[in-house]
C-alpha positions in Angstrom: 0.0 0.0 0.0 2.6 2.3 0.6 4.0 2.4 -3.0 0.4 3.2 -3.5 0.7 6.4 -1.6 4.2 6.9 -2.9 3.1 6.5 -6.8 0.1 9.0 -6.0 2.2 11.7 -4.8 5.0 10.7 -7.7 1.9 11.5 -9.9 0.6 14.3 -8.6 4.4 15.9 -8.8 4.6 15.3 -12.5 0.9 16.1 -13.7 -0.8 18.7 -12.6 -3.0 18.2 -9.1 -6.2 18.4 -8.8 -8.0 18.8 -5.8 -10.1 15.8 -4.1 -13.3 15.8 -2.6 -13.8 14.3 0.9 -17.4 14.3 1.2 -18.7 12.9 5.1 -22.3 11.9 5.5 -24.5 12.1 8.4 -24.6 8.0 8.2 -20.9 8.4 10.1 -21.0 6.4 13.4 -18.1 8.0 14.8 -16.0 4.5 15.3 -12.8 6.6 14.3 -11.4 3.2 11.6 -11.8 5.9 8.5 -9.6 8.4 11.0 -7.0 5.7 12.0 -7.0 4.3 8.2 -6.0 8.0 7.0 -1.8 8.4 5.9 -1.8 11.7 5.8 -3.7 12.6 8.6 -6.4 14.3 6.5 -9.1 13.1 8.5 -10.4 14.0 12.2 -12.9 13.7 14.5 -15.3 16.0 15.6 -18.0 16.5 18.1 -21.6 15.4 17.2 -25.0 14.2 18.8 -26.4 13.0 15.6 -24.8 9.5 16.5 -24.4 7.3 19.8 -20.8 7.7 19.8 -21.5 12.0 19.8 -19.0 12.3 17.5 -18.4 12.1 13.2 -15.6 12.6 11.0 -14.4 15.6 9.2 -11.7 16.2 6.6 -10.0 19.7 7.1 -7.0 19.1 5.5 -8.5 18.0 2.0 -5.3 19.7 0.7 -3.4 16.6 1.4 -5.9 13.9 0.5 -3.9 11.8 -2.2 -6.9 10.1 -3.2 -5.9 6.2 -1.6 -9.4 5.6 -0.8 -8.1 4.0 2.5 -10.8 5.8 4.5 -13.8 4.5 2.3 -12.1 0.9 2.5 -11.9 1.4 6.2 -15.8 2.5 6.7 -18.0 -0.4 8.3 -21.2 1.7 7.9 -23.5 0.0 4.7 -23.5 3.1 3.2 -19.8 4.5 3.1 -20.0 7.7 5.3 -16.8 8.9 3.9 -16.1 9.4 0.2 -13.3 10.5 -2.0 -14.0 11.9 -5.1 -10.8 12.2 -7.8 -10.2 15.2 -9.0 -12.6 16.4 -11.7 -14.5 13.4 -11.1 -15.7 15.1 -8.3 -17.7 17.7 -9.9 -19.2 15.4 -12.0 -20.1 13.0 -9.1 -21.6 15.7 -7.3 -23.7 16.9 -9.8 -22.0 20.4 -11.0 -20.7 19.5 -13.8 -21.9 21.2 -16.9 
């Protein structure tokens, strides 16, 4: 996994970077595995009372997100509470794409 990360970042050097999407929905159950399954730290928790464990994930640093999909591999919830878009996919998957 790390050559992975290390290929990402090789990539992003050499082409130009585009910005990822970390989109967290209200389906989080604040367990902290999407936190913990984060490299680059991009990911932290936050308080919440929308879930039992009063607390959800948020994604401040997006900056630094090298699109590894670790945290959406690490999410137990059904419905993945965390998502990465890539790039310009992400305006596309979020419907603003023209």
């Amino acid at each position: 996994m790390k050559s992975l990360i290390f290929f990402t970042l090789l990539k992003n050097i050499f082409y130009k970077k585009m910005a990822h999407v970390v989109k967290i929905y209200d389906t989080c159950i604040g367990c902290t595995q999407c936190v913990r399954a984060c490299p680059l730290d991009v990911l932290e928790m936050v308080p919440w009372n929308g879930c039992k464990a009063a607390q959800m994930a948020s994604a401040p640093r997006t900056e630094d997100c090298v699109g590894c999909k670790r945290c959406e591999t690490a999410c137990p919830t059904d419905f993945l509470s965390v998502r990465v878009y890539l790039g310009s996919e992400s305006t596309r998957s979020m419907g603003l794409s023209y």
